[in-house]
MDAnalysis code that builds the backbone (N, CA, C; Angstrom):
import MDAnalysis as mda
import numpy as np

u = mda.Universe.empty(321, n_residues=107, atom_resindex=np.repeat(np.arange(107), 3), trajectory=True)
u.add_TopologyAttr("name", ["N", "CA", "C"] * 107)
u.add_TopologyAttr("resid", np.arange(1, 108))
u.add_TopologyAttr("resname", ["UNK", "UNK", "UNK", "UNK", "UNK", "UNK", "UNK", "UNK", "UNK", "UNK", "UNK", "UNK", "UNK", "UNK", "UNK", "UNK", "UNK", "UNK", "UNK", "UNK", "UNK", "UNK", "UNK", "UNK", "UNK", "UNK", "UNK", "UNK", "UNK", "UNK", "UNK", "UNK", "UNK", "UNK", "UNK", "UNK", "UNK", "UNK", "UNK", "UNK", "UNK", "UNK", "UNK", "UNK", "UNK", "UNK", "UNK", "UNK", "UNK", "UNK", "UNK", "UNK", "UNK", "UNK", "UNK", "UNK", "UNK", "UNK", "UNK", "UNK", "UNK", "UNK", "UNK", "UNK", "UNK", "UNK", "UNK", "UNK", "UNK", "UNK", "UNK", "UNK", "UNK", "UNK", "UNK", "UNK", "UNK", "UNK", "UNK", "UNK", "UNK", "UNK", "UNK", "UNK", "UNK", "UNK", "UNK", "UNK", "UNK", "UNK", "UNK", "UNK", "UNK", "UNK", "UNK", "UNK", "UNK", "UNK", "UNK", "UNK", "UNK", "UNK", "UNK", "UNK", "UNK", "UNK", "UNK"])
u.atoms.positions = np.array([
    [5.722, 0.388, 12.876],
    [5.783, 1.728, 12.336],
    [4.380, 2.146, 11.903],
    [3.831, 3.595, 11.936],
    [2.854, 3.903, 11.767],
    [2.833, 4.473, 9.898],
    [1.802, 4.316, 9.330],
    [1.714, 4.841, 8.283],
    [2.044, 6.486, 7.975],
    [1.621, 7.259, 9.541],
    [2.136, 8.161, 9.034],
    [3.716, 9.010, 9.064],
    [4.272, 7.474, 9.532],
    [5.888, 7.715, 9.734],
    [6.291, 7.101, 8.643],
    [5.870, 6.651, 7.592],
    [6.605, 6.394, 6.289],
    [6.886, 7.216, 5.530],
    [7.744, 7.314, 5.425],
    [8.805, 8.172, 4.477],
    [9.918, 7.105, 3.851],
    [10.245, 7.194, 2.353],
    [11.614, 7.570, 1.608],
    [11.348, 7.669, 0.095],
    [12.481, 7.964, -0.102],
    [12.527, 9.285, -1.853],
    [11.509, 8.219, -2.624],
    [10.485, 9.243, -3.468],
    [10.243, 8.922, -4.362],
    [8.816, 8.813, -3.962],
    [7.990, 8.371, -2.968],
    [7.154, 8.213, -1.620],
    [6.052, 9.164, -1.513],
    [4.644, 9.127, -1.927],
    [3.752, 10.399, -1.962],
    [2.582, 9.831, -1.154],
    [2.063, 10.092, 0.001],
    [0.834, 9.785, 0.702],
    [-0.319, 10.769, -0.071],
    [-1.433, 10.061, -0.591],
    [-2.378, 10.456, -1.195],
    [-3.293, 10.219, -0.077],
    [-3.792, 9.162, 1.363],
    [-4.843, 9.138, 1.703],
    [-4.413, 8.636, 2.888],
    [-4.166, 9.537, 4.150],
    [-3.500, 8.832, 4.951],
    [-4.878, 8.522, 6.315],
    [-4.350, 7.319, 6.835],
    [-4.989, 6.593, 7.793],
    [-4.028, 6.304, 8.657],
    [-3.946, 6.493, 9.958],
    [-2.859, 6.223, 10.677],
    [-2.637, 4.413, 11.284],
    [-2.493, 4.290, 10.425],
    [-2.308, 2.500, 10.734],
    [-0.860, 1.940, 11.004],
    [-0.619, 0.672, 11.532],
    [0.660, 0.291, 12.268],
    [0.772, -0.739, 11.023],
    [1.858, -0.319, 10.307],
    [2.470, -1.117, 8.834],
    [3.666, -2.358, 9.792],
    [3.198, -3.461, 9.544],
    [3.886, -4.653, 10.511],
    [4.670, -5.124, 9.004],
    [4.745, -5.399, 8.011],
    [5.267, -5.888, 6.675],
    [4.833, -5.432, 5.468],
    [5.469, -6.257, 4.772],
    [5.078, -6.066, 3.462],
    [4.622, -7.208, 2.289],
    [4.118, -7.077, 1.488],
    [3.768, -7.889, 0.783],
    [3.594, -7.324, -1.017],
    [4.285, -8.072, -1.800],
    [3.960, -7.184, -3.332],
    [3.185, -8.276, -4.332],
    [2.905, -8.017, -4.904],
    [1.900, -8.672, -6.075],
    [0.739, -8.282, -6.407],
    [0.633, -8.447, -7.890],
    [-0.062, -7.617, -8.981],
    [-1.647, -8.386, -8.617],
    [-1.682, -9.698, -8.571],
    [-2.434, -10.886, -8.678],
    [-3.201, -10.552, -7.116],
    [-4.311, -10.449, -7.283],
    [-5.259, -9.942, -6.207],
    [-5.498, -11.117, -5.532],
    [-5.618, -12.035, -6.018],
    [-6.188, -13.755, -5.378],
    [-4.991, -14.063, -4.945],
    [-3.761, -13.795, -5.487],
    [-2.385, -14.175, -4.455],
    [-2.410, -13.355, -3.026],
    [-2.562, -12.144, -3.168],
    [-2.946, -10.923, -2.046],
    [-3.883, -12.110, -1.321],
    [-4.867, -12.079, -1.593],
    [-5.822, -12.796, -0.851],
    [-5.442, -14.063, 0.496],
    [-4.680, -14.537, -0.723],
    [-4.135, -15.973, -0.062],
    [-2.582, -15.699, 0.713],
    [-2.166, -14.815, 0.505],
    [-1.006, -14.289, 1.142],
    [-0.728, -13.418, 2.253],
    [-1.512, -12.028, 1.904],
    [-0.878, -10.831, 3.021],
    [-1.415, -10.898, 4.387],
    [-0.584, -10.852, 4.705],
    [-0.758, -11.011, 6.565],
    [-1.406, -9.639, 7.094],
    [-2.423, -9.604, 7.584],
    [-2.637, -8.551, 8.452],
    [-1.767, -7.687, 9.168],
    [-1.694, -6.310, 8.756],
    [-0.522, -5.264, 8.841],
    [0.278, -5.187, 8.100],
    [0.040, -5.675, 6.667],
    [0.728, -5.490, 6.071],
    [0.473, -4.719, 5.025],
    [1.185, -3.798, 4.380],
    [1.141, -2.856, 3.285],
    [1.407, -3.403, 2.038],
    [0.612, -3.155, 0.983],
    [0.827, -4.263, -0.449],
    [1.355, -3.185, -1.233],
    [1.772, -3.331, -1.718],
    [2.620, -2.711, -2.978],
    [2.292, -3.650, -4.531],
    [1.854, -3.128, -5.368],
    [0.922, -3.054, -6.361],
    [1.269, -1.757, -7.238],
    [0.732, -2.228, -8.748],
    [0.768, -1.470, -9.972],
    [-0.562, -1.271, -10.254],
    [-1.733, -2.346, -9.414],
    [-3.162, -2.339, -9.508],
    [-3.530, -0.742, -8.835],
    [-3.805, 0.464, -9.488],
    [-4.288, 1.060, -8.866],
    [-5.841, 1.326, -9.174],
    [-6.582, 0.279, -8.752],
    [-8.592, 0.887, -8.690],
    [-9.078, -0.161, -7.603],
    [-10.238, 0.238, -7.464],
    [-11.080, 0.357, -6.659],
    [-10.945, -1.217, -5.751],
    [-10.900, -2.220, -6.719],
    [-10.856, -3.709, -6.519],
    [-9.751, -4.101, -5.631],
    [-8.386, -3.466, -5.748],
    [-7.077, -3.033, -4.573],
    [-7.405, -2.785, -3.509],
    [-8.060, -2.045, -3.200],
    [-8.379, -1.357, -2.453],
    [-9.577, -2.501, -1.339],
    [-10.262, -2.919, -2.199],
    [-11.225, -4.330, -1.941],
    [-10.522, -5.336, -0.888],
    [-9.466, -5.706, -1.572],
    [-8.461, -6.709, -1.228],
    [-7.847, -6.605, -0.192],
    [-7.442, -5.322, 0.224],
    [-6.606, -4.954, 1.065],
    [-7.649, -4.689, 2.068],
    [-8.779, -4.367, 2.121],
    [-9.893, -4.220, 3.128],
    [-10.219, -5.531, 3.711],
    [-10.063, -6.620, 3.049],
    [-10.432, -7.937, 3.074],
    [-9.809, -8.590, 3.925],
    [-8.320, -8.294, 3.425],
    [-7.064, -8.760, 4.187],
    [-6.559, -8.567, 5.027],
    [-7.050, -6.850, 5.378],
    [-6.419, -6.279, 6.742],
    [-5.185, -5.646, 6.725],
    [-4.551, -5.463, 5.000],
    [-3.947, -4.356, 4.707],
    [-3.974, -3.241, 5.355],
    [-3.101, -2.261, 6.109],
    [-2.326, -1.422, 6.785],
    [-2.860, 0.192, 5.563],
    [-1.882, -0.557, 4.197],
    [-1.500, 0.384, 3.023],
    [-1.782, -0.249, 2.133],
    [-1.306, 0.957, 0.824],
    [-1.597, 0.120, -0.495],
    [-0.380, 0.901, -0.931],
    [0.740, 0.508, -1.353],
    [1.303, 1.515, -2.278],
    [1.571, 0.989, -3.871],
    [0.796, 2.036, -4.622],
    [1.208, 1.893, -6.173],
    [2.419, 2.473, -6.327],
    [2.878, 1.340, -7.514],
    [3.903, 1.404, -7.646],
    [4.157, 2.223, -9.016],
    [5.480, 2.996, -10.217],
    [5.625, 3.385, -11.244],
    [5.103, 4.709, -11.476],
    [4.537, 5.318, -10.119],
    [4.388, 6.657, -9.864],
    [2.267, 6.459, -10.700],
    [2.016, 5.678, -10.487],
    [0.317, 5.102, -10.634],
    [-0.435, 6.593, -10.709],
    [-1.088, 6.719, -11.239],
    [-2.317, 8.027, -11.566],
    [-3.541, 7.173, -10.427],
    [-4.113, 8.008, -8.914],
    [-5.002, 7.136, -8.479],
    [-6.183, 7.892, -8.415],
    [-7.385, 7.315, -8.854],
    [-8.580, 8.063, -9.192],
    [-9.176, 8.778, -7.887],
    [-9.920, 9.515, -7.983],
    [-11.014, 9.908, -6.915],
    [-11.478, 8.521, -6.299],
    [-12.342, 8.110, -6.848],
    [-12.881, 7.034, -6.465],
    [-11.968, 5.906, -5.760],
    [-10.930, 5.596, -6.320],
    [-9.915, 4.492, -5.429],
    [-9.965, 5.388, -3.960],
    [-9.006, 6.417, -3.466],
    [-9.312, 7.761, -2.870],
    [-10.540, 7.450, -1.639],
    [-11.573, 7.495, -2.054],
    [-12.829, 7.775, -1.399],
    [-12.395, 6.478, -0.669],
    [-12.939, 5.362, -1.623],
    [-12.944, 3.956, -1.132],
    [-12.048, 3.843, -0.007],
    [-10.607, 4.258, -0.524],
    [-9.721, 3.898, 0.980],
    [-10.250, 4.359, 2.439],
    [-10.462, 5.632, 1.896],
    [-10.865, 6.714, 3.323],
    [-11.704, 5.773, 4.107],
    [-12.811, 5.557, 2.915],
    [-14.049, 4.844, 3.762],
    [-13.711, 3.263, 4.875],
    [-12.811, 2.512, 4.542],
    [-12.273, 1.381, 4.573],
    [-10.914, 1.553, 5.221],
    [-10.678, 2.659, 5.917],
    [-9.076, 3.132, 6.809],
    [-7.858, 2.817, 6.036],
    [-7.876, 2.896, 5.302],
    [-6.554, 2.098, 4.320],
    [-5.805, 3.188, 3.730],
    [-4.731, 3.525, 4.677],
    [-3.590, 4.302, 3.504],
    [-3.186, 4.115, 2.155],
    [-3.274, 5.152, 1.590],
    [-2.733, 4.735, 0.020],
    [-1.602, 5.854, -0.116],
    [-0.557, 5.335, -0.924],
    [0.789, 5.651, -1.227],
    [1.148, 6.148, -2.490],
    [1.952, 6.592, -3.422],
    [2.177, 6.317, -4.738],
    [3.723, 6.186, -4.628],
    [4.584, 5.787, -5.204],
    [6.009, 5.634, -5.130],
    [5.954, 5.736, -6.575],
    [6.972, 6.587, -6.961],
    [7.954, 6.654, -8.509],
    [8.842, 5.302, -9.046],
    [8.787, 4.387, -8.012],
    [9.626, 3.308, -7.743],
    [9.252, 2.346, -8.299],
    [10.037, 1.067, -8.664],
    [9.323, -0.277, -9.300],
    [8.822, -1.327, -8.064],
    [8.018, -1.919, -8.356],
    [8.160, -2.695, -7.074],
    [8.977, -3.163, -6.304],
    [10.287, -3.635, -6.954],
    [11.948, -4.076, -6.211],
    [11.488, -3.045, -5.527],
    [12.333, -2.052, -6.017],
    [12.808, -0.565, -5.279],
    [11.742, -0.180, -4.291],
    [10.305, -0.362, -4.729],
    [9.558, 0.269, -3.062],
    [9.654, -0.909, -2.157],
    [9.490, -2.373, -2.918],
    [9.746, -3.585, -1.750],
    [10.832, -3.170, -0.896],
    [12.026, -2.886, -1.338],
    [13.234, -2.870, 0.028],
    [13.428, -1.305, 0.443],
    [12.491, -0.299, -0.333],
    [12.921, 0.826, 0.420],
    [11.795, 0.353, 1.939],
    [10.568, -0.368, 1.498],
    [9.460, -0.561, 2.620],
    [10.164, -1.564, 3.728],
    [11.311, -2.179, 3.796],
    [11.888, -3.370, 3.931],
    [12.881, -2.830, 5.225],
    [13.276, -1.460, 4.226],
    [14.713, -0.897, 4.980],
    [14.260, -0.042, 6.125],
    [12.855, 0.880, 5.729],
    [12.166, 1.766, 7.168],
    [11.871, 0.942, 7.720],
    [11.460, -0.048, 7.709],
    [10.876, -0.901, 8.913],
    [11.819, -1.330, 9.734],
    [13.250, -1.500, 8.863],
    [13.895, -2.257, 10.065],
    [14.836, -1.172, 11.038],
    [14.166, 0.438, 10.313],
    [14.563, 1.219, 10.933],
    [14.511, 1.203, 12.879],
])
């Protein structure tokens, strides 16, 4: 699925990059990200700055979606653009965006 076919409730694209979202992956802990997310995959995170954004460039993150409806700065923003990385905001807790991200995919 492409990033810019994600959609469901609650779901706000702040910085879109048209990237192919293959999974998902959630955690707060950036060095777990590190050691974890598989390339194409979209992280879902409460981390919303600049250092997220780092991680997911690193990793080969797809997306980033903050989670709890996140305030995301200019600067996070820029960074993605620069670095192709969709960023998201969801109203949702991480459960709730983990399996809404869980359920489009297996759309």
């Amino acid at each position: 699925m492409k990033t810019s076919e994600l959609k469901f409730q609650g779901l706000e694209c702040v910085q879109l990059t048209d990237n192919e979202i293959t999974g998902g992956y959630t955690s707060d802990l950036l060095s777990d990200v590190m050691a974890h997310l598989t390339e194409g995959d979209a992280l879902i995170t409460i981390q919303a700055h600049k250092n997220t954004v780092a991680v997911a460039s690193l990793t080969g993150a797809s997306a980033v979606i903050f989670c709890h409806g996140r305030n995301v700065s200019l600067d996070v923003i820029e960074t993605a653009a620069k670095e192709k990385i969709a960023l998201f905001v969801s109203s949702g807790s991480q459960y709730e965006t983990t399996v809404a991200l869980a359920n489009a995919l297996d759309r």
